[in-house]
PyMOL Python script that loads the backbone (N, CA, C, O; Angstrom):
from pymol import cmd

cmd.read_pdbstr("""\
ATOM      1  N   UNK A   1      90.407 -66.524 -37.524  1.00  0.00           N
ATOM      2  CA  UNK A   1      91.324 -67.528 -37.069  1.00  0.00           C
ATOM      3  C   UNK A   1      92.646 -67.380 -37.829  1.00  0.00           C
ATOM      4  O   UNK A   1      92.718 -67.174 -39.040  1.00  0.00           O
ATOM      5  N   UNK A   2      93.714 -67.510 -36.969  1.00  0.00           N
ATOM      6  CA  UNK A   2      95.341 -67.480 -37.547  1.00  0.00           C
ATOM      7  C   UNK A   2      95.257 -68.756 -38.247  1.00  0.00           C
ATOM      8  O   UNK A   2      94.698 -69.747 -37.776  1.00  0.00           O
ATOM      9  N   UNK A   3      95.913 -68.696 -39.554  1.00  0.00           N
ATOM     10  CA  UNK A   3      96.473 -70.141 -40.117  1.00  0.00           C
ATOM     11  C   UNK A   3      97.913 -69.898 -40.486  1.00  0.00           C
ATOM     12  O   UNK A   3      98.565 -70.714 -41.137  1.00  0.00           O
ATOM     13  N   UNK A   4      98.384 -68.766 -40.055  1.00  0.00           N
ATOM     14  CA  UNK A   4      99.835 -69.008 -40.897  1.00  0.00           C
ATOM     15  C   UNK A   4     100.828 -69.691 -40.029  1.00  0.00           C
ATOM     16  O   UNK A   4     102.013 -69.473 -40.280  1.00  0.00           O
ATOM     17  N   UNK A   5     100.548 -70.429 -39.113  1.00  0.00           N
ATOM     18  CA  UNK A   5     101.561 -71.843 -38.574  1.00  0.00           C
ATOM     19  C   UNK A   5     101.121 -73.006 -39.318  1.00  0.00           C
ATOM     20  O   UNK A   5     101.877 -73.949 -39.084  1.00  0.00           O
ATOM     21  N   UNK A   6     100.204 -73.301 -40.115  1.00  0.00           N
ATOM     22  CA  UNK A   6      99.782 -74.214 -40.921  1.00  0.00           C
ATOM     23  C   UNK A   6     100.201 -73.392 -42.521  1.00  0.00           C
ATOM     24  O   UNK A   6     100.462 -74.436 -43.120  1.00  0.00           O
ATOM     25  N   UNK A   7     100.311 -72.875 -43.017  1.00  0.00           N
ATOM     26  CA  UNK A   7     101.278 -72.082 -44.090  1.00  0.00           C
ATOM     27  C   UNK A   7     102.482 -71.930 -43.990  1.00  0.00           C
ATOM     28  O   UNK A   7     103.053 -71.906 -45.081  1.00  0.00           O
ATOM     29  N   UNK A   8     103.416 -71.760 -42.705  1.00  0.00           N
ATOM     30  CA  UNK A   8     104.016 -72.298 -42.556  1.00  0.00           C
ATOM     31  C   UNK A   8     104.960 -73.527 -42.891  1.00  0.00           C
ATOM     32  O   UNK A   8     106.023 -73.483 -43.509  1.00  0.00           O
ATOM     33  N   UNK A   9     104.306 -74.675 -42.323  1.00  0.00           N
ATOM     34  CA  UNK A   9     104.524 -75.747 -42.160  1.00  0.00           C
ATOM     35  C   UNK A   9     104.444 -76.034 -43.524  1.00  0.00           C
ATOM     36  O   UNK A   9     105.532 -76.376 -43.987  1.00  0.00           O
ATOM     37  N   UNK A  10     103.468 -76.009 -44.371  1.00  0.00           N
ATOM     38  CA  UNK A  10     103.357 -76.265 -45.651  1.00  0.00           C
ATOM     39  C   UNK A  10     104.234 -76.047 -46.618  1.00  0.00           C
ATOM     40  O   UNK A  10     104.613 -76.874 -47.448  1.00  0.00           O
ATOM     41  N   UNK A  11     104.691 -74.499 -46.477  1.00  0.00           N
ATOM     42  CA  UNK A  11     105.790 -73.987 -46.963  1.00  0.00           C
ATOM     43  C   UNK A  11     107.311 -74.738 -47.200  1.00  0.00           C
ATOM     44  O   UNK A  11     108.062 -74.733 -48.175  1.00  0.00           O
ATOM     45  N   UNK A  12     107.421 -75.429 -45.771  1.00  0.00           N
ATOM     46  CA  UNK A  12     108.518 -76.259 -45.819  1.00  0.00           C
ATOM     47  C   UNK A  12     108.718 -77.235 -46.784  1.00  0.00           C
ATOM     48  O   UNK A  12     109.779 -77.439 -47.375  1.00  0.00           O
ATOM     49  N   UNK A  13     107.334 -78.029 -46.976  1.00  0.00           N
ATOM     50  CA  UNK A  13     107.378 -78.989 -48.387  1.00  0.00           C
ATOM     51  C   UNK A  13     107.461 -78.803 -49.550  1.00  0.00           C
ATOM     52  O   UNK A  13     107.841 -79.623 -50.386  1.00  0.00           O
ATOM     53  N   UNK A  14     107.071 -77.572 -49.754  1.00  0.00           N
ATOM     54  CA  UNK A  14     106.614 -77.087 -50.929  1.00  0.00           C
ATOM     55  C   UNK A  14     108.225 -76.470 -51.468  1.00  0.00           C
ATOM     56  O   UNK A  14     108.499 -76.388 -52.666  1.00  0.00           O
ATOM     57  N   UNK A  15     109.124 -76.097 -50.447  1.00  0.00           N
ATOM     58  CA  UNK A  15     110.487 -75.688 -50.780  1.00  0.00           C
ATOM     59  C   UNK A  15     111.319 -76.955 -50.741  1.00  0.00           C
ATOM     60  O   UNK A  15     112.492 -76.679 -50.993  1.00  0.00           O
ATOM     61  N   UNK A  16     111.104 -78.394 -50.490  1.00  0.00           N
ATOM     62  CA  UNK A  16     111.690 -79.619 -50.727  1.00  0.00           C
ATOM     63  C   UNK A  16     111.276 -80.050 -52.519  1.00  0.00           C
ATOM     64  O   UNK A  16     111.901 -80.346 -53.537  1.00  0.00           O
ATOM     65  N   UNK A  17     110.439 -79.938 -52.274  1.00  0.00           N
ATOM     66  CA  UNK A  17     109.677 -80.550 -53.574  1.00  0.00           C
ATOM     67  C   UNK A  17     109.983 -79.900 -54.792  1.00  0.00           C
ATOM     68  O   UNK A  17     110.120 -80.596 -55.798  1.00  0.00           O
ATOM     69  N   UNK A  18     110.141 -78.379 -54.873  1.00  0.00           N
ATOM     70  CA  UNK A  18     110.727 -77.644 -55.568  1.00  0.00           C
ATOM     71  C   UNK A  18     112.215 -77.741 -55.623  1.00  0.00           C
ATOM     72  O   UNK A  18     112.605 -77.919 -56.777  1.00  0.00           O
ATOM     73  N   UNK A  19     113.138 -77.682 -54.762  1.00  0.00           N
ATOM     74  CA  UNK A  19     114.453 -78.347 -54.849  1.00  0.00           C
ATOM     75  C   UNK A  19     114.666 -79.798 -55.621  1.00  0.00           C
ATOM     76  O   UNK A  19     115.353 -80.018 -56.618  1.00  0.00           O
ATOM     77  N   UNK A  20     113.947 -80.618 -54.930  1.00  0.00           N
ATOM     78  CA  UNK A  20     113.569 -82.025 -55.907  1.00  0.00           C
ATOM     79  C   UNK A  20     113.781 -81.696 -57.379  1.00  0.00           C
ATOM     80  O   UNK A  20     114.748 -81.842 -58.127  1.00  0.00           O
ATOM     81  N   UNK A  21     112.153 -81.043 -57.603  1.00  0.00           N
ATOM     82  CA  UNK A  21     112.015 -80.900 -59.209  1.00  0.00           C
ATOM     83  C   UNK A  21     113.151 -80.051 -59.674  1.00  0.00           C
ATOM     84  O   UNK A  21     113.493 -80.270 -60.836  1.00  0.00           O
ATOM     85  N   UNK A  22     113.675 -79.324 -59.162  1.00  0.00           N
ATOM     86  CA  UNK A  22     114.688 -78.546 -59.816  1.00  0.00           C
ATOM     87  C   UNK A  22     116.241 -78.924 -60.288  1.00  0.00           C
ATOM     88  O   UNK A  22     116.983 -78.348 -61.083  1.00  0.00           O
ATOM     89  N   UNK A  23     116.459 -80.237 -59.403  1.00  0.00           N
ATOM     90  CA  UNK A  23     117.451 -81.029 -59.733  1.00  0.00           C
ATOM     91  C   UNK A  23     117.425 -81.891 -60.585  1.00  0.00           C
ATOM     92  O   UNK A  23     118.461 -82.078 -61.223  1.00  0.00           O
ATOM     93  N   UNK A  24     116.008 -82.857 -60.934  1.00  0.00           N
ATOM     94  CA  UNK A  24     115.928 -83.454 -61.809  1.00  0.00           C
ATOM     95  C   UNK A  24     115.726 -82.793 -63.416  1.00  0.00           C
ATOM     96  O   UNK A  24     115.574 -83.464 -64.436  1.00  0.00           O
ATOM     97  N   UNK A  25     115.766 -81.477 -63.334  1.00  0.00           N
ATOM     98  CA  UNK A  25     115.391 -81.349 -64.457  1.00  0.00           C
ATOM     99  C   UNK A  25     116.935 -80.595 -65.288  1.00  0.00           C
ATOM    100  O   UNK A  25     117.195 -80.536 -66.490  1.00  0.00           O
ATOM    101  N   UNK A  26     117.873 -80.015 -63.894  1.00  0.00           N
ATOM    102  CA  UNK A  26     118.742 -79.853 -64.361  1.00  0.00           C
ATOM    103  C   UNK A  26     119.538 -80.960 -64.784  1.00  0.00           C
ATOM    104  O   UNK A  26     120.250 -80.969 -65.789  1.00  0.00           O
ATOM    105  N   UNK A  27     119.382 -81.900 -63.963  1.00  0.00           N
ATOM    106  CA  UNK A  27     119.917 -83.337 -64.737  1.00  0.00           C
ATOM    107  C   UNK A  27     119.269 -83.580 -66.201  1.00  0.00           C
ATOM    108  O   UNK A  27     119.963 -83.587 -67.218  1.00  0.00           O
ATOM    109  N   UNK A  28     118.157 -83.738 -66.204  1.00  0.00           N
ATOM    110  CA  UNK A  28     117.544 -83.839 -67.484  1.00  0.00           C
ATOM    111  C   UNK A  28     118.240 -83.181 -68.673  1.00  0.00           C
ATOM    112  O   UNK A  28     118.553 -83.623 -69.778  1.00  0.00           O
ATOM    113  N   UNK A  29     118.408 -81.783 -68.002  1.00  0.00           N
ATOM    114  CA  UNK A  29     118.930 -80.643 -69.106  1.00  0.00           C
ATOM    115  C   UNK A  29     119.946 -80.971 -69.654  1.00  0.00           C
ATOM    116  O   UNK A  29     120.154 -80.971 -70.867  1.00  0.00           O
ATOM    117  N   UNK A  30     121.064 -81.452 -68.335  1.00  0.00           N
ATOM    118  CA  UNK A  30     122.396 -81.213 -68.977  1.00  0.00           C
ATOM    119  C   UNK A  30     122.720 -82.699 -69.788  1.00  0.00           C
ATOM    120  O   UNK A  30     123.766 -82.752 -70.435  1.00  0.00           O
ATOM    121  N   UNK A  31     121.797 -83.937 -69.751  1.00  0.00           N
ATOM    122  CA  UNK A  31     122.430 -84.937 -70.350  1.00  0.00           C
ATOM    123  C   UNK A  31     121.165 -84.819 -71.878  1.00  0.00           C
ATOM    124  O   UNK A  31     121.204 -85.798 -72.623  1.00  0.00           O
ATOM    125  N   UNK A  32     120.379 -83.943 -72.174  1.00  0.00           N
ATOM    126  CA  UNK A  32     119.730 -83.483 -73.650  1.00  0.00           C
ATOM    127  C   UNK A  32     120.705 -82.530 -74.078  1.00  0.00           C
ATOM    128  O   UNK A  32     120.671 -82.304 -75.288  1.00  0.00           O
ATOM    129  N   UNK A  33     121.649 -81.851 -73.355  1.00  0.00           N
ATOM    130  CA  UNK A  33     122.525 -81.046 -74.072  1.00  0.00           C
ATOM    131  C   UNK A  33     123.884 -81.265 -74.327  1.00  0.00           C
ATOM    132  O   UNK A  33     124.639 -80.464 -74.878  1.00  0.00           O
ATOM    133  N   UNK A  34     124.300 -82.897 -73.710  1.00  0.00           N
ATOM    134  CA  UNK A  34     125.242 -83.282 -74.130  1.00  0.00           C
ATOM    135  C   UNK A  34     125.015 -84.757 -75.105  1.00  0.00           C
ATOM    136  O   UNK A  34     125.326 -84.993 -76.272  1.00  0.00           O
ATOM    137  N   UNK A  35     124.501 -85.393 -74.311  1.00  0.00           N
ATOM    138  CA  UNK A  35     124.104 -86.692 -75.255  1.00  0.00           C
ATOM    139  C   UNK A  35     122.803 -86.492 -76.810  1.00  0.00           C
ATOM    140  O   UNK A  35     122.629 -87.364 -77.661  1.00  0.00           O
ATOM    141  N   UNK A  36     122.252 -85.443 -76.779  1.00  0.00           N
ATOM    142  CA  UNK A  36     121.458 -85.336 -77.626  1.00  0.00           C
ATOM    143  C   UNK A  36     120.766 -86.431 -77.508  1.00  0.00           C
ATOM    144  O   UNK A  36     120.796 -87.215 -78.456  1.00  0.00           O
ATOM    145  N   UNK A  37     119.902 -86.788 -76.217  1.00  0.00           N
ATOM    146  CA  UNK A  37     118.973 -87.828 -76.154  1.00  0.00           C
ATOM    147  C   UNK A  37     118.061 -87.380 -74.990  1.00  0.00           C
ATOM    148  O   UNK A  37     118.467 -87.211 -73.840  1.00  0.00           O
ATOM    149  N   UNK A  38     116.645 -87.186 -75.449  1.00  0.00           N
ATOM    150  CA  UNK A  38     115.172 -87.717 -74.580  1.00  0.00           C
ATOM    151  C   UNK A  38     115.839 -88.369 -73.470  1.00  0.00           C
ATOM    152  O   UNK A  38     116.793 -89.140 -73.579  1.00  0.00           O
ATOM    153  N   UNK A  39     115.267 -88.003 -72.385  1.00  0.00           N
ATOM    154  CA  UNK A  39     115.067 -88.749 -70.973  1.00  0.00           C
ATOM    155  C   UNK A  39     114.412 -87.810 -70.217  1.00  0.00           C
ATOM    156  O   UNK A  39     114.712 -86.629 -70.043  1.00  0.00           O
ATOM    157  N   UNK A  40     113.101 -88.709 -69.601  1.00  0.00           N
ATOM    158  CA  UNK A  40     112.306 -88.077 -68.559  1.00  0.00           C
ATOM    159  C   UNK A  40     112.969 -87.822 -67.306  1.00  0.00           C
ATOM    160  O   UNK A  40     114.080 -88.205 -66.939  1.00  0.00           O
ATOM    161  N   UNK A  41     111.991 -87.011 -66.617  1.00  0.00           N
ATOM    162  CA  UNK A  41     111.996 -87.227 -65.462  1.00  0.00           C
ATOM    163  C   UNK A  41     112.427 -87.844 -64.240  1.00  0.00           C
ATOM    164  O   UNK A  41     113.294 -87.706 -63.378  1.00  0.00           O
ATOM    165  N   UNK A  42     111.235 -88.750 -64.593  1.00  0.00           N
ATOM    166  CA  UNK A  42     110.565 -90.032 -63.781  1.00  0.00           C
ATOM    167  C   UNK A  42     111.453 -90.678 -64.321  1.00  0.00           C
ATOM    168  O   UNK A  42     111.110 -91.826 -64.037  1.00  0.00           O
ATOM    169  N   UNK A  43     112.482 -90.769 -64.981  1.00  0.00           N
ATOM    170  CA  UNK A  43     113.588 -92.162 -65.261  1.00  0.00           C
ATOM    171  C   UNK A  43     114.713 -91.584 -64.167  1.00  0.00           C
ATOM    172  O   UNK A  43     115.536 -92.407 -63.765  1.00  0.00           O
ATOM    173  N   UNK A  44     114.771 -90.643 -63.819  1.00  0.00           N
ATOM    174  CA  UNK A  44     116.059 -90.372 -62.808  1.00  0.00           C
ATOM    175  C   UNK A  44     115.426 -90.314 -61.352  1.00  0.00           C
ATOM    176  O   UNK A  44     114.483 -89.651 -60.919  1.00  0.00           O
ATOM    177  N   UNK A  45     116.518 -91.508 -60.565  1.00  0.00           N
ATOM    178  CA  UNK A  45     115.902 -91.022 -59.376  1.00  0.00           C
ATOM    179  C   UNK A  45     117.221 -90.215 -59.047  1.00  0.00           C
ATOM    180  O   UNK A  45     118.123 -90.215 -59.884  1.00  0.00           O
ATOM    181  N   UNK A  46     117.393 -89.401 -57.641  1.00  0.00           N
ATOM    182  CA  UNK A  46     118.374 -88.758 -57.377  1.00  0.00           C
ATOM    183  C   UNK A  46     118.783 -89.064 -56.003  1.00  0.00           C
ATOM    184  O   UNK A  46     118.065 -88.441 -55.221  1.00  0.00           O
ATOM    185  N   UNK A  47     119.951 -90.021 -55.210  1.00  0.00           N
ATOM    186  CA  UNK A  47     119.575 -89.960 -53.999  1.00  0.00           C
ATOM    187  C   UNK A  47     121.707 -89.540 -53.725  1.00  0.00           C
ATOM    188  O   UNK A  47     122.700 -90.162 -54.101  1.00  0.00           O
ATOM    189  N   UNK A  48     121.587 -88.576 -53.131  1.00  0.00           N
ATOM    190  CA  UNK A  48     123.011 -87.743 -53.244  1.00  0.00           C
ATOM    191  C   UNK A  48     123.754 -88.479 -52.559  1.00  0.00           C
ATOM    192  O   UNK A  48     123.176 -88.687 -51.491  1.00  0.00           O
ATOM    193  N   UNK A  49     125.013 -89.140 -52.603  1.00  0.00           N
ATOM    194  CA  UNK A  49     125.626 -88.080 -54.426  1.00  0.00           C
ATOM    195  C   UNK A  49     125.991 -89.185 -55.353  1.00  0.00           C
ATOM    196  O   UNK A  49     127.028 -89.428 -55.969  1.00  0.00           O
ATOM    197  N   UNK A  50     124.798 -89.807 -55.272  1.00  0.00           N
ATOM    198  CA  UNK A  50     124.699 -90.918 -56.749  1.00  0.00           C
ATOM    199  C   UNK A  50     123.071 -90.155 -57.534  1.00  0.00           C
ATOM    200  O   UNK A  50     122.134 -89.531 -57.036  1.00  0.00           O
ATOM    201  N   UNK A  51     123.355 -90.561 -58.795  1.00  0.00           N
ATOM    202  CA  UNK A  51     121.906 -90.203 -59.789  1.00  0.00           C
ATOM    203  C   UNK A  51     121.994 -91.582 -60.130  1.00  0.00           C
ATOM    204  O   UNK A  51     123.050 -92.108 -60.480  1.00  0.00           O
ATOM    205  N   UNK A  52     121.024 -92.114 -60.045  1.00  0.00           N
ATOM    206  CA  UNK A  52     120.866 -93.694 -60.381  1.00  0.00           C
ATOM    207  C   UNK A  52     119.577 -93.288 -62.050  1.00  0.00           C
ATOM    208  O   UNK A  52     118.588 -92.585 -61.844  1.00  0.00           O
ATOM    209  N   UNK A  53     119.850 -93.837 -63.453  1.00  0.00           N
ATOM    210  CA  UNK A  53     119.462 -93.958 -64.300  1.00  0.00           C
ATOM    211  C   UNK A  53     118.365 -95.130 -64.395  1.00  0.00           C
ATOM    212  O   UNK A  53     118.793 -96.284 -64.347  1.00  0.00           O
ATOM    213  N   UNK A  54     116.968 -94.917 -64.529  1.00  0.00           N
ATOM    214  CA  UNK A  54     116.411 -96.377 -65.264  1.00  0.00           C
ATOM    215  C   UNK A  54     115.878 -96.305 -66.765  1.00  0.00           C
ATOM    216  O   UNK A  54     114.728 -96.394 -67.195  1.00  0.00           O
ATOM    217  N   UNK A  55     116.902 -96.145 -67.317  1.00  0.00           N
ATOM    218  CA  UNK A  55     116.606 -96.403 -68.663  1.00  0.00           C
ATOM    219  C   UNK A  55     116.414 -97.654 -69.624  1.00  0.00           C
ATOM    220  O   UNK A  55     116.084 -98.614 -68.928  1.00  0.00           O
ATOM    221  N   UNK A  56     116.494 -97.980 -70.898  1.00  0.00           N
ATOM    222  CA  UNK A  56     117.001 -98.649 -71.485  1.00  0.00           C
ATOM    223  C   UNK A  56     118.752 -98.954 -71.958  1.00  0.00           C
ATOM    224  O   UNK A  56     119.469 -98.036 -72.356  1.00  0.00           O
ATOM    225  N   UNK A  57     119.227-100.374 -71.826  1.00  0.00           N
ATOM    226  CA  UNK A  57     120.236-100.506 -72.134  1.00  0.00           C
ATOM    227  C   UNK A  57     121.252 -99.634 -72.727  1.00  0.00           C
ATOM    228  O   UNK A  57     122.355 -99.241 -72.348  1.00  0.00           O
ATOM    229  N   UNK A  58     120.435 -99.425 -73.932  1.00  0.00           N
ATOM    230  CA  UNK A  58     121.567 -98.621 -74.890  1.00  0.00           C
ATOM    231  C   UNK A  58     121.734 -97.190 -74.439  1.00  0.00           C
ATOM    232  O   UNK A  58     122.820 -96.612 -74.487  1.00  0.00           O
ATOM    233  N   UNK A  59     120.487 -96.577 -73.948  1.00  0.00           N
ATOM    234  CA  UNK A  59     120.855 -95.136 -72.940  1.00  0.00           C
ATOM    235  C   UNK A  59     121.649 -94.909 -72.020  1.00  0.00           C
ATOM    236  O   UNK A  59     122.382 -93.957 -71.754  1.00  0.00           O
ATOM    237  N   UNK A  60     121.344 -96.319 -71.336  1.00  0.00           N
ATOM    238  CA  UNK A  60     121.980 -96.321 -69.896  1.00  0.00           C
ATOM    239  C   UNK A  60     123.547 -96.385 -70.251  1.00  0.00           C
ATOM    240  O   UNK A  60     124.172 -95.842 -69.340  1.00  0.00           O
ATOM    241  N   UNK A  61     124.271 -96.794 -71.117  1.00  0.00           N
ATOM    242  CA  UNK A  61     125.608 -97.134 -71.419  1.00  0.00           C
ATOM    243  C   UNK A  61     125.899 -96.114 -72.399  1.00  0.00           C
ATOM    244  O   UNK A  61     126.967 -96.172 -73.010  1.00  0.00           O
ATOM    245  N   UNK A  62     125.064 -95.178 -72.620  1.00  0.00           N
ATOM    246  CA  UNK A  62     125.579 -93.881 -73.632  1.00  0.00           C
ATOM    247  C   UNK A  62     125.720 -92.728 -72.280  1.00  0.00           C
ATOM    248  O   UNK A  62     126.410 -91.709 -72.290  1.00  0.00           O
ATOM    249  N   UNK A  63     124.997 -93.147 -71.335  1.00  0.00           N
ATOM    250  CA  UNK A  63     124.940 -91.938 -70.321  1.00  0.00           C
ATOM    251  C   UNK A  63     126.123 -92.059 -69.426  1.00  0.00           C
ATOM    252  O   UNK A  63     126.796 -91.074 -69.120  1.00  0.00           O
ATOM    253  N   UNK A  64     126.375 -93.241 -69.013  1.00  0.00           N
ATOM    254  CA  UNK A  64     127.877 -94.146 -68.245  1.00  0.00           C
ATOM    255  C   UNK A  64     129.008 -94.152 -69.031  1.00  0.00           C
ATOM    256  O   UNK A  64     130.010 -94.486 -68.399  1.00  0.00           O
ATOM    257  N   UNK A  65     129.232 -93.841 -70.446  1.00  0.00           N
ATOM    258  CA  UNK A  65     130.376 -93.757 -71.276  1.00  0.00           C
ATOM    259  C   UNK A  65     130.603 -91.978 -71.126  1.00  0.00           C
ATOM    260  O   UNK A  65     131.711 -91.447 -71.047  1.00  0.00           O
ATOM    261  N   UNK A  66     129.854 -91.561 -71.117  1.00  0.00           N
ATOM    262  CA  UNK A  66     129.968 -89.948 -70.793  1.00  0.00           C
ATOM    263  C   UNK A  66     129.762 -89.149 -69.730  1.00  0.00           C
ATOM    264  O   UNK A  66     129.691 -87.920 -69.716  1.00  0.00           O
ATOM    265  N   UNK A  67     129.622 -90.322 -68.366  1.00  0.00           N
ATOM    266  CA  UNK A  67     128.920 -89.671 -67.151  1.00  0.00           C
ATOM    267  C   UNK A  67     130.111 -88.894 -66.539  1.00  0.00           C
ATOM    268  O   UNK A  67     129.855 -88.509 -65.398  1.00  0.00           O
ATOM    269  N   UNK A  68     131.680 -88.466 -67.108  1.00  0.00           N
ATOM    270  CA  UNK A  68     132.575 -87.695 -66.473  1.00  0.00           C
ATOM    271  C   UNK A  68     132.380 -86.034 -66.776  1.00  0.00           C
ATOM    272  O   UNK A  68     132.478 -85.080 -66.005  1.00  0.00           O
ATOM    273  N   UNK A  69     131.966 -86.108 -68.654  1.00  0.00           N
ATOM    274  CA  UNK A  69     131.653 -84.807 -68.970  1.00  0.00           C
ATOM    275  C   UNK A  69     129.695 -84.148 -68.317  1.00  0.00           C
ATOM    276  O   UNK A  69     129.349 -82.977 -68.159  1.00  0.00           O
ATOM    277  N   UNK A  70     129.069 -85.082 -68.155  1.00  0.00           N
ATOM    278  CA  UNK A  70     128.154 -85.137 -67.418  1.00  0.00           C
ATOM    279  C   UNK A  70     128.120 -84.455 -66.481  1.00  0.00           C
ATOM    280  O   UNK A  70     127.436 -83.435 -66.552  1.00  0.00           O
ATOM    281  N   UNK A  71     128.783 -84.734 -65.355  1.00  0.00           N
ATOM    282  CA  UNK A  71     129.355 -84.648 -63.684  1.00  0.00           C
ATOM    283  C   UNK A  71     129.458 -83.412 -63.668  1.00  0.00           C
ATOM    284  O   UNK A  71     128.784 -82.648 -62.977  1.00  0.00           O
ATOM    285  N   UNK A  72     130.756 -82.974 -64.828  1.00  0.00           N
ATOM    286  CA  UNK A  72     131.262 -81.659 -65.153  1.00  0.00           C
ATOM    287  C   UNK A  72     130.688 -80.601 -65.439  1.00  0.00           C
ATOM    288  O   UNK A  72     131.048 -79.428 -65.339  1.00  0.00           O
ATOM    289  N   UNK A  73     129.409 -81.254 -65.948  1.00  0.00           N
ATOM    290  CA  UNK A  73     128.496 -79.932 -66.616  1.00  0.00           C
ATOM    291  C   UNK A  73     127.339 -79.277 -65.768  1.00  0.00           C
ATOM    292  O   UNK A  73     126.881 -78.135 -65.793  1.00  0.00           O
ATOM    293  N   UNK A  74     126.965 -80.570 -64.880  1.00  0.00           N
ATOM    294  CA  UNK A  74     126.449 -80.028 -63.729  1.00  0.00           C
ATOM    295  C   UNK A  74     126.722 -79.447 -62.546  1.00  0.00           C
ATOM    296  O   UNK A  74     125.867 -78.945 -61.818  1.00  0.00           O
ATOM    297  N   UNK A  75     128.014 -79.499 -62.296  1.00  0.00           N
ATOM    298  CA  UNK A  75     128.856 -78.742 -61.235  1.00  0.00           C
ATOM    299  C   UNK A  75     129.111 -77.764 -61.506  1.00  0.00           C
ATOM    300  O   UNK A  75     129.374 -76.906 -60.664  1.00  0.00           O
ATOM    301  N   UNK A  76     129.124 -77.508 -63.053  1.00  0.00           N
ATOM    302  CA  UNK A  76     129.396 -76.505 -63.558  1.00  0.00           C
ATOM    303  C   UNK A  76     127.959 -75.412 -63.751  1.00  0.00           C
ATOM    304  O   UNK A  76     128.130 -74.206 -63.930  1.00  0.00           O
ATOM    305  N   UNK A  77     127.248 -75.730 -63.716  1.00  0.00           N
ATOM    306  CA  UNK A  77     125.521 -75.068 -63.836  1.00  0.00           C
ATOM    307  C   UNK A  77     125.038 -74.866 -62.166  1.00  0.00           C
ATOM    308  O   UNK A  77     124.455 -73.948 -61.589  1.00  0.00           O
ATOM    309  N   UNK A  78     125.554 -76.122 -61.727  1.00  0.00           N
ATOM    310  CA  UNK A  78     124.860 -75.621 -60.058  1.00  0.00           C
ATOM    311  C   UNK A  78     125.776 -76.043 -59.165  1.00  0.00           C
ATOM    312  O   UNK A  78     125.753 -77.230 -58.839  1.00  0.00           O
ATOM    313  N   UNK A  79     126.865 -75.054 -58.537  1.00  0.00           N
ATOM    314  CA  UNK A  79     127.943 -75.009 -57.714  1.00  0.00           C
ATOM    315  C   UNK A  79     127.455 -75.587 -56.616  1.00  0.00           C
ATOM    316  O   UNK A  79     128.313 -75.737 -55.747  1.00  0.00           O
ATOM    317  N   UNK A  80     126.218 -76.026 -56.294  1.00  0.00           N
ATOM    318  CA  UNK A  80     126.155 -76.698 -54.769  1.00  0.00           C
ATOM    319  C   UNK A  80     125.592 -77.847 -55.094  1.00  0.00           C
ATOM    320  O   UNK A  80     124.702 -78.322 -54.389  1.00  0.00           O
ATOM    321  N   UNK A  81     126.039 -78.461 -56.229  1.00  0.00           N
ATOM    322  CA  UNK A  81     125.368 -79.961 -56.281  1.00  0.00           C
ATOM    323  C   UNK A  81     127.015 -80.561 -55.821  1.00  0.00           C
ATOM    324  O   UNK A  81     128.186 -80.188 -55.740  1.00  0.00           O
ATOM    325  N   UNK A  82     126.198 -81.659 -55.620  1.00  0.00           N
ATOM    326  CA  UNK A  82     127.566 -82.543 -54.466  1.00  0.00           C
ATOM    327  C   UNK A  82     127.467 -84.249 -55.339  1.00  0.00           C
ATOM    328  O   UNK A  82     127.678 -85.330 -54.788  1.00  0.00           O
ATOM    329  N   UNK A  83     127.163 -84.075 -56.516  1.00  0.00           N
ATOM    330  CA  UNK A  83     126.890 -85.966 -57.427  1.00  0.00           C
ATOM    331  C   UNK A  83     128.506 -86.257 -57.695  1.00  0.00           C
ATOM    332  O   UNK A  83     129.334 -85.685 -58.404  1.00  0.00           O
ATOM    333  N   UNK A  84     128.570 -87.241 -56.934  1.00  0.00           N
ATOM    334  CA  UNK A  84     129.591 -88.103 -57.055  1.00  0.00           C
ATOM    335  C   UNK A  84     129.774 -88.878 -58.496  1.00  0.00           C
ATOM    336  O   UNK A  84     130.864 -88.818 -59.064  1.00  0.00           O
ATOM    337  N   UNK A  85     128.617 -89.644 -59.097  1.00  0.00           N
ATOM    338  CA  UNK A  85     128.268 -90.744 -59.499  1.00  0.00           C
ATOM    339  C   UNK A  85     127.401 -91.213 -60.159  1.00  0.00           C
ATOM    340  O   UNK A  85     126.508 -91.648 -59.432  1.00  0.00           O
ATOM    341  N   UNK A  86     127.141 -91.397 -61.567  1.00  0.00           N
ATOM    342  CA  UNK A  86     126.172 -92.056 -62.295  1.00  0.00           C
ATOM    343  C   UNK A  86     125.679 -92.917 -62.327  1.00  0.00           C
ATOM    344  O   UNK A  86     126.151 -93.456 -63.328  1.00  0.00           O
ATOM    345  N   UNK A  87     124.606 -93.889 -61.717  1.00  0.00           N
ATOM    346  CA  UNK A  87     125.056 -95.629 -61.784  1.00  0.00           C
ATOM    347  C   UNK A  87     123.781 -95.810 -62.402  1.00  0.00           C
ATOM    348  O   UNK A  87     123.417 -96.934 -62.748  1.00  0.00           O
TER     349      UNK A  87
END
""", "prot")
cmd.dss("prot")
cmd.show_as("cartoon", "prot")
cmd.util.cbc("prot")
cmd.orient("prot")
């Protein structure tokens, strides 16, 4: 029996989901290599072209006092990100 229209299909998610993870982590990256601060994952959601933060207070306003060199550093690492906006 053929399954590769069901491999396929699968394929398609599996190249979303990987795009997903691959953005959040470049986010991750670039605000541990500028802010010198821990942040997961699962604290960023990403919905383009805002990155919405759920952190704690004092993160959240260390990440928003610097979210211009931020912006910069990721446009600068991945030429087809389109983030407007830190909130």
């Amino acid at each position: 029996m053929d399954y590769n229209h069901i491999k396929n299909y699968l394929d398609k998610f599996k190249n979303i989901l990987s795009l997903k993870e691959e953005k959040d982590s470049l986010v991750v990256g670039v605000i541990e290599h500028v802010l010198k601060i821990k942040i997961l994952s699962k604290d960023i959601q990403i919905k383009p072209p805002f990155i919405y933060i759920k952190a704690s207070p004092l993160v959240r306003n260390e990440i928003l006092m610097n979210k211009e060199i931020i912006l910069k550093e990721i446009l600068a690492l991945s030429s087809g990100s389109n983030f407007k906006d830190i909130r």
